[in-house]
N, C-alpha and C positions, 0 to 999 in steps of 0.2 A: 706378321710372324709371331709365336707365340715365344716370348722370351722367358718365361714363368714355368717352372714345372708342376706338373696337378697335387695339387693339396691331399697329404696320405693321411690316414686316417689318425683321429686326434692331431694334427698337427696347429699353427696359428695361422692366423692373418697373414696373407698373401696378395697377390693384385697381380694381374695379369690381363696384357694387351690382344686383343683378338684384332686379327686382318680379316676385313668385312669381304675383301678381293673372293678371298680360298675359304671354299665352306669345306669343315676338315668333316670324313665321313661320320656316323656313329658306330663306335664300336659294340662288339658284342660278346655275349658273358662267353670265358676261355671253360669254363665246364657246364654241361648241361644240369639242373638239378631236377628232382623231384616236386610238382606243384605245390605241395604243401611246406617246399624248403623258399616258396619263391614268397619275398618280402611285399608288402604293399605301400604304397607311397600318398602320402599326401603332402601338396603341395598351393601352401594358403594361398589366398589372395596378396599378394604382394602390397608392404606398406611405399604408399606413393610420394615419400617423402616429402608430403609440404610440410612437415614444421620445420624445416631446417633449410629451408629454400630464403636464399639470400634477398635483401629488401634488394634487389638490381635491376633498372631501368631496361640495361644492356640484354639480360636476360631472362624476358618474361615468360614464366610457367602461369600453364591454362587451367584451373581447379579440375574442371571438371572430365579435361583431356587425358590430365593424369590420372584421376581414377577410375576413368577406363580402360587404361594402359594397364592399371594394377591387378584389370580382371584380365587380360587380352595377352598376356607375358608370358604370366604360370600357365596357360593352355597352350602355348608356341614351347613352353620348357618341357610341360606333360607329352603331349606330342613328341617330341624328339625323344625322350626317355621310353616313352613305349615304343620305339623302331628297333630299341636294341634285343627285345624278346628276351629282358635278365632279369623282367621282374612283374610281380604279380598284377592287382591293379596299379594304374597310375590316375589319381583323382584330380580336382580341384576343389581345395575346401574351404567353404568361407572362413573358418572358425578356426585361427589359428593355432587354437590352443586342444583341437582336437585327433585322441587318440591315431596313432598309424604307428606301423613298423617303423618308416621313414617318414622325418616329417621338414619339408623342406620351407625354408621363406625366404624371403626374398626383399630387395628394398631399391627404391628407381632413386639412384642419386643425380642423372642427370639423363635428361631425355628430351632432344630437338630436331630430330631425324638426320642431323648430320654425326653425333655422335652419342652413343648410348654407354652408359654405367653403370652395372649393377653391385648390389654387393647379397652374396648367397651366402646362406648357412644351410646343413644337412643336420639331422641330428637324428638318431633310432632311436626306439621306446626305452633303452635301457638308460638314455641319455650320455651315451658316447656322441661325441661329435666328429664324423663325418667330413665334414667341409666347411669353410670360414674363408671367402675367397671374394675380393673385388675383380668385376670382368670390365673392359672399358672395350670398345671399337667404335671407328670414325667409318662413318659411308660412304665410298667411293662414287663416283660420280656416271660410276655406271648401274648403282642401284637402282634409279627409279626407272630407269629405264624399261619401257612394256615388257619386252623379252624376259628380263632379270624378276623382274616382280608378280610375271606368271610363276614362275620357275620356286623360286622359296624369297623370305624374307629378307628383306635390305639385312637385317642382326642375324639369321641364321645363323653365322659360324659363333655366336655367344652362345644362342641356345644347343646346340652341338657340342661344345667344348664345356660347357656347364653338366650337359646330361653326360660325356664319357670321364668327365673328371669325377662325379657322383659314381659312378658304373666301376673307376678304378679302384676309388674306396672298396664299395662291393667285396671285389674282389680277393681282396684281405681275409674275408671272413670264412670260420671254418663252420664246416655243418651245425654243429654243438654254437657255435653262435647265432647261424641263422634260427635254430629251432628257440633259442633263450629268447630271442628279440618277440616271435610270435609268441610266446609264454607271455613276457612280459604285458605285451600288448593287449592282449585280454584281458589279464589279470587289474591293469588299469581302466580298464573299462568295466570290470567287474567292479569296482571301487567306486567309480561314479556312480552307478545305480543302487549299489548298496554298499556304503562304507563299511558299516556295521560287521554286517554277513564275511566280507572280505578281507577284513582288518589283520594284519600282522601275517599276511602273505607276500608282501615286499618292504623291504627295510633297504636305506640310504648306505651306502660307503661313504667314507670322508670326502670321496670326488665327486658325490652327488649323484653316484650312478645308483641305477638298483640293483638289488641283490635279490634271487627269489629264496623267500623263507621257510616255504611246505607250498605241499599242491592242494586241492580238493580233488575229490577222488570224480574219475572220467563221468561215472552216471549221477552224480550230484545234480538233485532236480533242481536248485539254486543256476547251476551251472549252464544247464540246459538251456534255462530260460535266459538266461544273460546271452547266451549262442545265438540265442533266436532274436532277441532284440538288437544285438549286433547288428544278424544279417540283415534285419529291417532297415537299420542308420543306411549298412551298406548301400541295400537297394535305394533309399532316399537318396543321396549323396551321388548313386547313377545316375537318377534322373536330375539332378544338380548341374551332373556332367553335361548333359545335353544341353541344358540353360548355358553353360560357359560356351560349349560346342557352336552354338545358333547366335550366341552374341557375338564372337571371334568375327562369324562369316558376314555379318551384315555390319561389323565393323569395318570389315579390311577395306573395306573400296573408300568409304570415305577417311579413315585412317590413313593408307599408302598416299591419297592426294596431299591429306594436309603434311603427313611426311616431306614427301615430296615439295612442296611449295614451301615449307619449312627449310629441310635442307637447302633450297636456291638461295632464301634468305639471309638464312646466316651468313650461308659462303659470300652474300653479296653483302652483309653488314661486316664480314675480317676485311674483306677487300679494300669497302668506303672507309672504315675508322684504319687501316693500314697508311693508305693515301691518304687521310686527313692529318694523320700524324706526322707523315713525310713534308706534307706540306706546310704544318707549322712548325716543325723544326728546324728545315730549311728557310722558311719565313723570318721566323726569330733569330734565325744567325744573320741573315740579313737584313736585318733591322740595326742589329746589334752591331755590326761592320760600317753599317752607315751612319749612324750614329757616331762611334770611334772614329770615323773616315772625318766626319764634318769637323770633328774637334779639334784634329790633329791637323784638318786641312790648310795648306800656306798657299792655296791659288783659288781665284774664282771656280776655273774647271776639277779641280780634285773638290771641294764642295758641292760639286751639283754632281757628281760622280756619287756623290755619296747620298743626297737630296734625291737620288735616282734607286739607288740601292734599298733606301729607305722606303721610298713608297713601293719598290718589286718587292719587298720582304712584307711590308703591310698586306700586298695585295695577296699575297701564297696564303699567309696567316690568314686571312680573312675568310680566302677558299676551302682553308683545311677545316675553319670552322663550319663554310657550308654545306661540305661534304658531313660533317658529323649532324649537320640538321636535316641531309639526305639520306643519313643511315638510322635516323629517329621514324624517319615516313615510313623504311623498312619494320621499323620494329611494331609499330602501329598495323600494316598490313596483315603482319605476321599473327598481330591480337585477332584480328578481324577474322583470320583465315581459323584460327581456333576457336573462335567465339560462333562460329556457322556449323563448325565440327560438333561442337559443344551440342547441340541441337537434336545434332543425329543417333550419337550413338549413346546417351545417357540410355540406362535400360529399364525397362518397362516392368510395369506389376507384373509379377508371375501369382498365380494363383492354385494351387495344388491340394486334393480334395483326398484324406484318407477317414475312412470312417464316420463321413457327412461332418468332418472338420475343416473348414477353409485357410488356409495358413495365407495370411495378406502382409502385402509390405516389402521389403527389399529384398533381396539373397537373405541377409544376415538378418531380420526379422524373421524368415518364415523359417531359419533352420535354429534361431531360438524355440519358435513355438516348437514344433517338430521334436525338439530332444525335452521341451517340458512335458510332450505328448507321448514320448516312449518310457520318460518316467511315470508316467501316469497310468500306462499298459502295465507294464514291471511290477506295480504298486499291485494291480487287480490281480496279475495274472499271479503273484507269488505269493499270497492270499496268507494261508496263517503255517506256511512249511519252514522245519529246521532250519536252523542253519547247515551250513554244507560241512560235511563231512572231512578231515584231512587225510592225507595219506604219507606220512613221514614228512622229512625233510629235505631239500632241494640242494644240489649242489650250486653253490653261489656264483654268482658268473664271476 
């Protein structure tokens, strides 16, 4: 049940429980707009939170599991946000710190297939914040089951309820905001490739938001070419898409296993360390009763009564500790079961060829070189022309 109401826009930190049971539908934008009003989203790679992962025996996280998780989440979030047909593209980008209308991230605070954590933030180019929200849900025990796991994801109703919480913000916004956000958007990307050229076309509010200062006027050849090197990032960034697209797919099969055999795990390490607890606390009361019983005892038989009590409470005690060295085997299994995962879906060199240039190396290496390489375009192609022309002054958002 979702007990939390959706995070409006600029609002604070929230937390809100998702039932993995009911996958709540996506909703859909309440007015149609014109394409060029429709926002674009980028949505980083999610940080997999190992620096903040507890030194705990009890619950061991897989390096390598989780950051594939961090690439495999945002394309299950992308996905659900583009069903609702409210918004322009919806990417995955490695470079979190790269230009979008909307630029969402994300951070995995707990992740073992039996329950999942996230905590999201939204934020658009003007640097309004959107959403600041913890989603948690547990997995029902009918998750992994074949039926359920053709059908959509064990976390569906998180990535669902994160994309129409995103989508309600949205909805806030008036025309004259959506066009400011795509203003802005460019305008900051005109500033990465030429600060210079660009300079004192957006200036800060005290809130940190921007404010636009003047325009450069529409056939500004400065400008043009910034358009065009854009749409290149864009096109690059599709074919990105496709790398996130084809790593999801040959992740999920061995993903949903280790899920799955995950999930059984844990449910069967609450179980053993439940009953291992039952049992030395019961143990240790009867320990403790025999003990008292013997001291207190005035007869041969109320002392062996108690001599009896003693060793039935040694013995529970001893068991609960066995039981805790049977839910260690567990935890052990569980490494193993992600340490084979680990194997499978680590991702492959991609290698991608523009202008007899090879870009080598991970996601986030080859779209380093890639924007050093449309700087380097920008640099030729803008050769020895003015600066861009201005055209008055902008009304400030």
């Amino acid at each position: 049940m979702l007990f939390a109401s959706a995070c409006l826009l600029g609002t604070g930190c929230v937390n809100q429980t998702v039932k993995s049971t009911s996958v709540p539908p996506i909703a859909t934008a309440q007015e149609v707009v014109t394409d060029e009003l429709l926002l674009d989203v980028g949505i980083a790679v999610f940080d997999p939170g190992l620096d903040e992962v507890p030194d705990d025996d009890e619950q061991p996280v897989y390096t390598e599991v989780r950051k594939a998780e961090a690439r495999f989440m945002p394309n299950q979030l992308a996905q659900a946000m583009q069903q609702s047909g409210a918004w322009g593209a919806v990417r995955v980008v490695p470079d979190p710190e790269r230009v979008s209308d909307l630029s969402v991230h994300g951070k995995i605070v707990h992740s073992d297939g039996e329950r999942l954590e996230l905590r999201i933030t939204a934020v658009d180019s003007r640097g309004y914040e959107w959403l600041d929200k913890g989603y948690e849900s547990h997995a029902s025990k009918y998750a992994y089951k074949t039926t359920t796991r053709n059908s959509h994801d064990p976390f569906q109703a998180v990535y669902n309820t994160i994309a129409n919480d995103i989508l309600q913000a949205q909805q806030k916004l008036r025309e004259q905001d959506r066009m400011n956000v795509r203003l802005v958007s460019e305008l900051l990307f005109a500033q990465e490739f030429s600060p210079e050229a660009f300079d004192g076309y957006l200036a800060k509010n005290p809130s940190d938001v921007y404010l636009v200062m003047r325009l450069p006027a529409d056939n500004d050849p400065m400008l043009e070419r910034v358009r065009t090197i854009r749409e290149r990032d864009h096109m690059y960034i599709d074919t990105m898409q496709a790398y996130y697209d084809n790593f999801g797919e040959e992740m999920l099969d061995p993903y949903d296993e280790w899920r799955r055999l995950s999930y059984e795990e844990v449910v069967a390490m609450q179980e053993l360390r439940a009953e291992s607890q039952r049992r030395m606390i019961v143990g240790a009361i009867a320990v403790a009763a025999g003990i008292a019983g013997a001291i207190n005892s005035d007869s041969y038989g109320e002392a062996a009564a108690s001599d009896v009590a003693i060793l039935g409470g040694g013995y529970l005690f001893k068991s609960g500790l066995e039981k805790r060295n049977e839910a260690q085997i567990h935890v052990q299994a569980l490494e193993e079961v992600g340490l084979s995962l680990e194997s499978e879906i680590t991702p492959q060199v991609i290698e991608l060829e523009d202008q007899s240039v090879t870009l080598k190396g991970s996601v986030d290496d080859q779209y380093a070189q890639w924007r050093s390489l449309l700087a380097e375009i920008y640099a030729t192609e803008i050769g020895s022309l003015e600066q861009p022309e201005t055209i008055g002054a902008a009304d400030t958002l």
